[in-house]
VOPAGU-2260 file (C-alpha; in pm, 1 decimal, decimal comma):
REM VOPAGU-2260
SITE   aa  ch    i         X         Y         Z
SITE  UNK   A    0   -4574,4   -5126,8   -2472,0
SITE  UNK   A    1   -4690,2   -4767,4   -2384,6
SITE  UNK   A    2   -4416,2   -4523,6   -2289,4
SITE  UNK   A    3   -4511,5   -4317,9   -1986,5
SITE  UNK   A    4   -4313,9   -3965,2   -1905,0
SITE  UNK   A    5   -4271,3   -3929,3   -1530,1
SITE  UNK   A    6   -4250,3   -3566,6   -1447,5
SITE  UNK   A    7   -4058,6   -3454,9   -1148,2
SITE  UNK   A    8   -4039,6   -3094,6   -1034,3
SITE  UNK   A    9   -3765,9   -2993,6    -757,3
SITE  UNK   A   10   -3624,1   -2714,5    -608,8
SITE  UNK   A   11   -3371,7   -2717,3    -356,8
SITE  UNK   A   12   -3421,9   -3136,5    -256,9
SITE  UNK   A   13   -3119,5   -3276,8    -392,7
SITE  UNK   A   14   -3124,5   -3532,4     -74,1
SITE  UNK   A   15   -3484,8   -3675,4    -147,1
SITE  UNK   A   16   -3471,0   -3649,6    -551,3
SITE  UNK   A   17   -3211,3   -3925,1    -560,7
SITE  UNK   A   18   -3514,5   -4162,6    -384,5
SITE  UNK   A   19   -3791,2   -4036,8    -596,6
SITE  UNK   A   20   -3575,6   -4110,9    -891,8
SITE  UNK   A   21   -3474,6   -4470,4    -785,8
SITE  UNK   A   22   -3852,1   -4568,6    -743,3
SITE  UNK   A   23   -3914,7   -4526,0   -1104,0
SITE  UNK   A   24   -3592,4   -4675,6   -1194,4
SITE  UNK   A   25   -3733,7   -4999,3   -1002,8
SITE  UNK   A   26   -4023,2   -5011,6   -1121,8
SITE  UNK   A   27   -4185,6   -5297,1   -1257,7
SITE  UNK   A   28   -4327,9   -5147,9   -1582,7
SITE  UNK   A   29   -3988,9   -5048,0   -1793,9
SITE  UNK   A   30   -4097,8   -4764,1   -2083,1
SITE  UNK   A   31   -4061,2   -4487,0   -1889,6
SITE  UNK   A   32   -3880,8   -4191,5   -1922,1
SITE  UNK   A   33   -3785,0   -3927,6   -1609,9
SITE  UNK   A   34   -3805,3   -3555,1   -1707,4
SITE  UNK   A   35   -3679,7   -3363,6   -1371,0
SITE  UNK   A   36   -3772,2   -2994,8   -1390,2
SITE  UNK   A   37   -3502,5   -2820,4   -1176,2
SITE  UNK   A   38   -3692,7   -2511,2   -1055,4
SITE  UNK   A   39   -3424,6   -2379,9    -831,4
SITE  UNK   A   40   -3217,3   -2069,6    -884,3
SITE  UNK   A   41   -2885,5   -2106,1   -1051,0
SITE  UNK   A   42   -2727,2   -2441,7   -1202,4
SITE  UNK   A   43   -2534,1   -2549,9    -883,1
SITE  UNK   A   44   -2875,0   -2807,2    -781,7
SITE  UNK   A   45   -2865,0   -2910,8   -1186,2
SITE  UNK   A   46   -2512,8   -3009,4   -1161,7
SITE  UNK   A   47   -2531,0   -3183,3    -843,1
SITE  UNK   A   48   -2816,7   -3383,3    -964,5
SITE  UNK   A   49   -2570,6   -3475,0   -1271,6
SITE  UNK   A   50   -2288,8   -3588,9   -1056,9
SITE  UNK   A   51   -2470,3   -3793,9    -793,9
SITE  UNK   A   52   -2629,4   -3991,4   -1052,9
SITE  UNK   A   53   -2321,7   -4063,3   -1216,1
SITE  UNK   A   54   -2169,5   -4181,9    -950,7
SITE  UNK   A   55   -2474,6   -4417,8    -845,0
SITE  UNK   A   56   -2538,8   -4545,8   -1177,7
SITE  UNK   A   57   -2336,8   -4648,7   -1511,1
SITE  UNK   A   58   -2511,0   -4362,6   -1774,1
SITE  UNK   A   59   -2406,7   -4157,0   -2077,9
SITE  UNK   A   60   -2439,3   -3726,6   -2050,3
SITE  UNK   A   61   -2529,7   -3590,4   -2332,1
SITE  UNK   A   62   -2598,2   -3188,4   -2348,5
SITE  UNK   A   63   -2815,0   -2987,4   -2559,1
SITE  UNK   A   64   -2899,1   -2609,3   -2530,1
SITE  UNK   A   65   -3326,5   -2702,0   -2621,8
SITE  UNK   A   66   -3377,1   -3025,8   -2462,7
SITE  UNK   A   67   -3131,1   -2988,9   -2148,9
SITE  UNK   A   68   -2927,4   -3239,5   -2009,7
SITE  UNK   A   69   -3018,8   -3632,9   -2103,4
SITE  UNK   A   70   -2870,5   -3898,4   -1890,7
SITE  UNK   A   71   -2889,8   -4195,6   -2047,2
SITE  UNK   A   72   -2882,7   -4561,9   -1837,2
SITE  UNK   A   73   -2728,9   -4912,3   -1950,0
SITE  UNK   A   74   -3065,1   -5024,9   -1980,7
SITE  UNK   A   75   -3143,8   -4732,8   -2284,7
SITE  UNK   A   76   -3362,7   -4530,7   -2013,1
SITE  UNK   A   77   -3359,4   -4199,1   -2040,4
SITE  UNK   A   78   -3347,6   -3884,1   -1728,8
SITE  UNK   A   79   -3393,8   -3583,1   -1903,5
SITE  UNK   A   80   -3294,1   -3270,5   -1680,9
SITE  UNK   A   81   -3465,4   -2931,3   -1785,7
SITE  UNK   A   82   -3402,9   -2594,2   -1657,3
SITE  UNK   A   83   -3708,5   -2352,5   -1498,3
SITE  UNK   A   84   -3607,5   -2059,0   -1384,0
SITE  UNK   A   85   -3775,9   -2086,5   -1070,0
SITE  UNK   A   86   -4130,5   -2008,3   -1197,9
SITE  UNK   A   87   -4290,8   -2257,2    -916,0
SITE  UNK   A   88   -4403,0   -2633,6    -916,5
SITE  UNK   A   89   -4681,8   -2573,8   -1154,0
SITE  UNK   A   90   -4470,7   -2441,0   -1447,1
SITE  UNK   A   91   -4227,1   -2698,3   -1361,5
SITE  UNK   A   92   -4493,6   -2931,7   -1455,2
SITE  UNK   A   93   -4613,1   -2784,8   -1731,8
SITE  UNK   A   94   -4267,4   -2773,7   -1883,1
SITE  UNK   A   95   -4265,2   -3158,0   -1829,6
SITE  UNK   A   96   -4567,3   -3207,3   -1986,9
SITE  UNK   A   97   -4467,9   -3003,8   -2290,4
SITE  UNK   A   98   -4142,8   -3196,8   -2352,9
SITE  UNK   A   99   -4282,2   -3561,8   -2220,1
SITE  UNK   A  100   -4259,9   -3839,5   -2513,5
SITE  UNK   A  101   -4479,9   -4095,2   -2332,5
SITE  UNK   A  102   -4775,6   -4166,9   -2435,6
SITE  UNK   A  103   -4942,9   -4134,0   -2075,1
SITE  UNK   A  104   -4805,2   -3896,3   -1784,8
SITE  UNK   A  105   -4762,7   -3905,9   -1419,0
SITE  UNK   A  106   -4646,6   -3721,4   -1199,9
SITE  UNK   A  107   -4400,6   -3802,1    -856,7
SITE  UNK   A  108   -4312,7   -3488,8    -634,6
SITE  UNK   A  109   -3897,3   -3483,3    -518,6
SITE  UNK   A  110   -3979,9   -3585,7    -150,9
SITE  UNK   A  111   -4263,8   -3866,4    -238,3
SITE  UNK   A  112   -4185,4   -4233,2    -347,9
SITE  UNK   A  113   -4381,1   -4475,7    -638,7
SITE  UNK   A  114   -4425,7   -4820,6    -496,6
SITE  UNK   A  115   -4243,8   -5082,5    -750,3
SITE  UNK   A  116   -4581,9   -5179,1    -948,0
SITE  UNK   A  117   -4738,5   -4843,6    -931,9
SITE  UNK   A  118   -4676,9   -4788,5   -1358,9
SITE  UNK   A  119   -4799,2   -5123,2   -1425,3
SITE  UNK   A  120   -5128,0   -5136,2   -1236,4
SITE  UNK   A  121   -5257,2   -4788,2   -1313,8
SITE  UNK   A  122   -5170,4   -4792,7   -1661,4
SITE  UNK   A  123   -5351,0   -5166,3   -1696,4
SITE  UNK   A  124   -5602,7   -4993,5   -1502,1
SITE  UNK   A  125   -5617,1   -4689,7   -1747,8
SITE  UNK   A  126   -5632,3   -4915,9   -2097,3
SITE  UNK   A  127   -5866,0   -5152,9   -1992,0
SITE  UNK   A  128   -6116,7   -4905,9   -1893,4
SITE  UNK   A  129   -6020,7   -4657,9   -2137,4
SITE  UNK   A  130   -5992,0   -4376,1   -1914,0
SITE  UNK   A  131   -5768,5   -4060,2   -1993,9
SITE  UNK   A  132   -5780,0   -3923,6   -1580,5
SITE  UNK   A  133   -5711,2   -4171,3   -1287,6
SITE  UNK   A  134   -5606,7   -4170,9    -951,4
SITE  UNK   A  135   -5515,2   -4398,3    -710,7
SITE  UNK   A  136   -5480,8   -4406,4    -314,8
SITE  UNK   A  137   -5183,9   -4317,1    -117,1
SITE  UNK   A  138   -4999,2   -4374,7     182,6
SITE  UNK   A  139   -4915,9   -4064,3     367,4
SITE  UNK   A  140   -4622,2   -4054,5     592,4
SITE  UNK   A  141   -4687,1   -3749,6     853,6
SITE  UNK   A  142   -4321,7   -3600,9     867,0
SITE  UNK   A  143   -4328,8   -3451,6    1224,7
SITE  UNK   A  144   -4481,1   -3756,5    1392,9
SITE  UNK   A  145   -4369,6   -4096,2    1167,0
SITE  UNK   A  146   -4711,7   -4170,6    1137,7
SITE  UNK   A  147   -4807,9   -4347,6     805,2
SITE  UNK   A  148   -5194,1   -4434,7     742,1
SITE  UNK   A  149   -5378,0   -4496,9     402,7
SITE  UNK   A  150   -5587,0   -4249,6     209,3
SITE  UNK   A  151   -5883,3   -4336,6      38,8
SITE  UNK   A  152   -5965,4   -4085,4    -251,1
SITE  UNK   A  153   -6263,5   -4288,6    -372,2
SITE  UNK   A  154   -6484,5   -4004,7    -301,5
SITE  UNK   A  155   -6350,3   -3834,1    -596,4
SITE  UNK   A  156   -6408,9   -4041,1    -854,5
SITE  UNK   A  157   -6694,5   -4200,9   -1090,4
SITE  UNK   A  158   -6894,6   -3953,9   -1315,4
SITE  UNK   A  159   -7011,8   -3622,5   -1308,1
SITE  UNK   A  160   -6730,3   -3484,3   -1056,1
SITE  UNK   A  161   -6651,9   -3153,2   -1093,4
SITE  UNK   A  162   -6748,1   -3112,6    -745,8
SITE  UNK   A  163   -6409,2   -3263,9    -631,6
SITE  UNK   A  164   -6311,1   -3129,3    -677,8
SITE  UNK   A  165   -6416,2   -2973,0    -421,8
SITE  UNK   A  166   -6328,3   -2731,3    -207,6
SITE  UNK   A  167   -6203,8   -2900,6     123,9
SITE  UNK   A  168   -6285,5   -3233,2      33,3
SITE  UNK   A  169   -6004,7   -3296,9    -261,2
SITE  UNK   A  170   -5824,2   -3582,0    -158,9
SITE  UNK   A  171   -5612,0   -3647,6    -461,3
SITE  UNK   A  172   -5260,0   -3635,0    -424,5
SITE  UNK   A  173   -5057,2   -3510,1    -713,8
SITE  UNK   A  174   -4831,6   -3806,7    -736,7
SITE  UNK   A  175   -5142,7   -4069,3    -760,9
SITE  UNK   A  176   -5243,3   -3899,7   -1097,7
SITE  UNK   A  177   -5190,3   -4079,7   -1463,7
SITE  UNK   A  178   -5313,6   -3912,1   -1771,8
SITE  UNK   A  179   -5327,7   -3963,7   -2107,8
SITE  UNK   A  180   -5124,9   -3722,9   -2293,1
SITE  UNK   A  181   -5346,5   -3742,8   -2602,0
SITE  UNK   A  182   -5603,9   -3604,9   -2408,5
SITE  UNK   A  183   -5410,1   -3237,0   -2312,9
SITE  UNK   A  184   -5194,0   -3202,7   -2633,6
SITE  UNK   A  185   -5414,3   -2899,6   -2692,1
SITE  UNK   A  186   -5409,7   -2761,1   -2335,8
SITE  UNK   A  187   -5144,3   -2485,9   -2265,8
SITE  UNK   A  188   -5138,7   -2520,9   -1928,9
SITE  UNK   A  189   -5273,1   -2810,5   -1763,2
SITE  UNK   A  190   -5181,3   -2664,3   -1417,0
SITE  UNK   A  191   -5278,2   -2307,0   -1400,6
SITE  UNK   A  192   -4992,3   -2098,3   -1269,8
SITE  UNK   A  193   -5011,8   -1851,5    -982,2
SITE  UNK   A  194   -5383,3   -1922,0    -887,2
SITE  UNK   A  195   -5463,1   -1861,1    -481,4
SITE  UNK   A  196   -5071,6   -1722,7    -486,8
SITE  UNK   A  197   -4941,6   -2117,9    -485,2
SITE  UNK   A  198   -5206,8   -2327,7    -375,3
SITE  UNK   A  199   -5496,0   -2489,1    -557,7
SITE  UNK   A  200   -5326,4   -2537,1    -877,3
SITE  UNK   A  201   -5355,9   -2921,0    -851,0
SITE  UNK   A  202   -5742,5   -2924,3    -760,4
SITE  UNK   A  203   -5783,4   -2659,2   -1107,4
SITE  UNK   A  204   -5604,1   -2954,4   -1314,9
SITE  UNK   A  205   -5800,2   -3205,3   -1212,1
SITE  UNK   A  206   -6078,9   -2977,9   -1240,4
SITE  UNK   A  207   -5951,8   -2911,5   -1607,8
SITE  UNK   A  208   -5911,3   -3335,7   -1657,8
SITE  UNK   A  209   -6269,4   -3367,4   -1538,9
SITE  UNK   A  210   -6423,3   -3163,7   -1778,6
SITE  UNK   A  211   -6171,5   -3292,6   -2068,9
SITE  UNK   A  212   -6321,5   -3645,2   -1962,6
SITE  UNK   A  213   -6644,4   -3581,6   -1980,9
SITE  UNK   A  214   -6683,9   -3625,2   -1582,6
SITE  UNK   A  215   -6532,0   -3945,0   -1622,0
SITE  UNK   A  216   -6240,3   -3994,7   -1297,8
SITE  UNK   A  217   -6069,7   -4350,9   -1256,9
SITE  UNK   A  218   -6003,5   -4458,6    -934,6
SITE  UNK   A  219   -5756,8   -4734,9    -826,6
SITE  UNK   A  220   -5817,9   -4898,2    -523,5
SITE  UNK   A  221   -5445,2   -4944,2    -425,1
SITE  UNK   A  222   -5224,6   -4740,4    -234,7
SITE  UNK   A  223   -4906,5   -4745,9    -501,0
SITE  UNK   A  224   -4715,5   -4426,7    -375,6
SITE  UNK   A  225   -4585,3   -4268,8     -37,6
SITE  UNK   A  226   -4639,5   -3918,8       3,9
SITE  UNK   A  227   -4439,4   -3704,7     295,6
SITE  UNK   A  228   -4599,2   -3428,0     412,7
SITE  UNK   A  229   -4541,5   -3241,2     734,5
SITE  UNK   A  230   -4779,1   -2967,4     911,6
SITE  UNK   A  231   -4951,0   -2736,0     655,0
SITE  UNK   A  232   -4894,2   -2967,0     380,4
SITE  UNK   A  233   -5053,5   -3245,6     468,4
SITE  UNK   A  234   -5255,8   -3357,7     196,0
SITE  UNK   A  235   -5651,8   -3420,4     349,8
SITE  UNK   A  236   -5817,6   -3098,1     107,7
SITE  UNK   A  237   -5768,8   -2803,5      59,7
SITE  UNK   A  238   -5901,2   -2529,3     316,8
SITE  UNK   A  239   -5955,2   -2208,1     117,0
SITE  UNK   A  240   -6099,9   -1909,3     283,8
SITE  UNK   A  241   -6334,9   -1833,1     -29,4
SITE  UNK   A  242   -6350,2   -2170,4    -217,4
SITE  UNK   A  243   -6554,6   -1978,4    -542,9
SITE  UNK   A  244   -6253,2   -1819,3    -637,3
SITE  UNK   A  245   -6094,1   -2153,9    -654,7
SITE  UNK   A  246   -6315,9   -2244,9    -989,9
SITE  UNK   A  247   -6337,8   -1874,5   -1096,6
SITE  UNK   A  248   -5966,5   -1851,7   -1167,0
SITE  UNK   A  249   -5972,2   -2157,8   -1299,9
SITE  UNK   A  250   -6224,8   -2070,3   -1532,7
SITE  UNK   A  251   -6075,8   -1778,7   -1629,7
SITE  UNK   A  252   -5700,0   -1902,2   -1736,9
SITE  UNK   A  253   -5869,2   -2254,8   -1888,7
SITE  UNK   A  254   -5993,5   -2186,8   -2177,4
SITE  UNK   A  255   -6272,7   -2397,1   -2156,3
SITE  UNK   A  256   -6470,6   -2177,4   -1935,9
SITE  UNK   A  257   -6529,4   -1855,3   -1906,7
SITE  UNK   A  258   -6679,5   -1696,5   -1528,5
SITE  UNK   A  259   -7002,9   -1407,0   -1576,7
SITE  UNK   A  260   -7238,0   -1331,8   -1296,7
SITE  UNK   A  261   -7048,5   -1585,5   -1073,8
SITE  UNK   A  262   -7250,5   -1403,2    -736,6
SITE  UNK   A  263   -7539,3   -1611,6    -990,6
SITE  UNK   A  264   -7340,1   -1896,5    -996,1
SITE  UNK   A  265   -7360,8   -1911,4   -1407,0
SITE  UNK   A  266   -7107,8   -2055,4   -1658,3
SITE  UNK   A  267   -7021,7   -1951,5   -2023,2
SITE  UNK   A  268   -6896,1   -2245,9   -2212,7
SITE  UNK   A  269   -6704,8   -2137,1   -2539,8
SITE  UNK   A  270   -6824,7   -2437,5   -2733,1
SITE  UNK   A  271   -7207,1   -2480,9   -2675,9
SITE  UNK   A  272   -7142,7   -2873,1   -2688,0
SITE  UNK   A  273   -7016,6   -2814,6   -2375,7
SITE  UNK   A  274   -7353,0   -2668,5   -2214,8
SITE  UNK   A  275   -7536,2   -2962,9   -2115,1
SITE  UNK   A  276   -7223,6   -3159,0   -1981,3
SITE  UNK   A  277   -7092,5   -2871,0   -1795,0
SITE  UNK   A  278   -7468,7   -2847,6   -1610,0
SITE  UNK   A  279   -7451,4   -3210,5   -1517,3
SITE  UNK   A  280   -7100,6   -3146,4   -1373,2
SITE  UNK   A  281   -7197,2   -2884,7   -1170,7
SITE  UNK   A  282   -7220,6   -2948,9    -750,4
SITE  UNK   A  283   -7584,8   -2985,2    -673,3
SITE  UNK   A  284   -7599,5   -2622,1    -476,3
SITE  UNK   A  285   -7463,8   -2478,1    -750,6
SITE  UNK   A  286   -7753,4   -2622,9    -984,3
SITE  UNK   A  287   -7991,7   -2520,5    -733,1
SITE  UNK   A  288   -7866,5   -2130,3    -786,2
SITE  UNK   A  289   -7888,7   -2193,3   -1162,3
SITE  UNK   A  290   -8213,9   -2310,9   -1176,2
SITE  UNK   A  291   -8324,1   -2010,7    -979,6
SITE  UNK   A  292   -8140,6   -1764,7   -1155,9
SITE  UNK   A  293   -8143,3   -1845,2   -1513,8
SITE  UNK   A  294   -8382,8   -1600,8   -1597,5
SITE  UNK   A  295   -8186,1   -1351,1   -1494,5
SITE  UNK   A  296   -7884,4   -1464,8   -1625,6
SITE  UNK   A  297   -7947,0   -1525,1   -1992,8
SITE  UNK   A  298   -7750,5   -1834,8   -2018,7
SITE  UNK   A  299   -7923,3   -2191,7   -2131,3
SITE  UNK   A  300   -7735,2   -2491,2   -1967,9
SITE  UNK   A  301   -8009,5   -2754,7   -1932,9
């Protein structure tokens, strides 16, 4: 049986963590392991954390000054609590992703919840399709007025979807996500860090997964987790003022792609065996721009 590393960034939601937590302890898939990435300032949150789990459940604490605090259950599960700094959510995730065991990832948010067979259907989902990306839909519980409805993120799935990826239309919540870590183990930063000052970093991941992928997006039909969002944040795309800049930064901290002549619309890939899959990724406008600038560009993509 597959161990899968849920990652859990936090800062400053000691109240909701302890329910985030208790949704993977319940689930019914049991290899996992919980690495909570404490990204508030200080150790007062950390040691909270450590003492309200103690007194909820029967575990072991073990310190150690590279791998944090490990609580360890009855059961032999592992909670692994690792300091940040306060760097934001996307290093916090990145630092979970760096120290995760398992050998697929997901990823639950401090205030959202897994439904109890969430593990087990997406990773049965992910093995017997072979997929190293998939996403599932989500319940979303509107904070301000108790409403709870059902979000469909089919659209952004299937192959050849870059486009996601797109723009307003990304309806992938972070906490619907399972990868395979064998696919990133040579990706520094999965979620690019300080991109559109906070937002967007999620979209450039999945970005990054579709290209790693080959295009190639699973989609569950089930809703498996409950996400809590209230005004801004609630989760139906984002809305970004100038939505090029989106990929461009993305581009430019991946290391897969590099932007030149973007007001062209044309790509660099590093690797040229990257050319002809990064074309058919491409959102059909932006083919459309290629095909009429090329000339001018220099670049061979087709």
């Amino acid at each position: 049986m597959d161990l899968v590393t849920v990652v859990i960034p936090t800062k400053n939601r000691f109240f909701t963590l302890y329910q985030a937590i208790n949704s993977v302890i319940m689930q019914t898939y049991k290899n996992w392991e919980v690495i909570i990435v404490d990204d508030s300032k200080g150790f007062a949150q950390q040691r909270k954390i450590v003492l309200d789990l103690q007194s909820r459940y029967n575990l072991k604490v073990t310190q150690d000054k590279n791998r944090g605090t490990t609580l360890t259950l009855l059961s032999g599960k592992k909670i692994r609590l690792i300091k940040n700094q306060s760097f934001g959510a996307s290093a916090a995730r990145n630092t979970g992703i760096n120290e995760a065991n398992g050998q697929y990832i997901c990823f639950l948010d401090s205030d959202d919840f897994f439904l109890p067979d969430k593990i087990e259907n997406q990773i049965k989902f992910m093995k017997s399709n072979n997929l190293g990306f998939s996403h599932t839909n989500y319940l979303l519980h509107q904070v301000d007025n108790h409403r709870t409805s059902i979000v469909d993120t089919s659209l952004n799935s299937g192959i050849n979807q870059l486009p996601i990826i797109g723009y307003r239309d990304c309806l992938i919540a972070t906490p619907c996500v399972m990868i395979r870590s064998a696919d990133i183990k040579n990706i520094k930063e999965i979620f690019p860090v300080d991109v559109l000052h906070g937002q967007g970093e999620d979209t450039c991941a999945w970005i990054s997964m579709a290209i790693i992928t080959q295009g190639k997006i699973g989609h569950l039909e089930e809703a498996l987790t409950m996400v809590n969002a209230s005004g801004a944040a609630v989760r139906y795309g984002l809305n970004f003022e100038n939505p090029n800049k989106l990929i461009r930064e993305f581009a430019r901290q991946s290391g897969i792609l590099e932007p030149r002549w973007w007001e062209y619309g044309g790509f660099v890939a590093k690797k040229n065996t990257y050319k002809s899959k990064i074309y058919k990724l491409l959102p059909r406008w932006l083919k459309l721009i290629y095909r009429r600038t090329k000339r001018f560009i220099g670049i061979n993509l087709i």
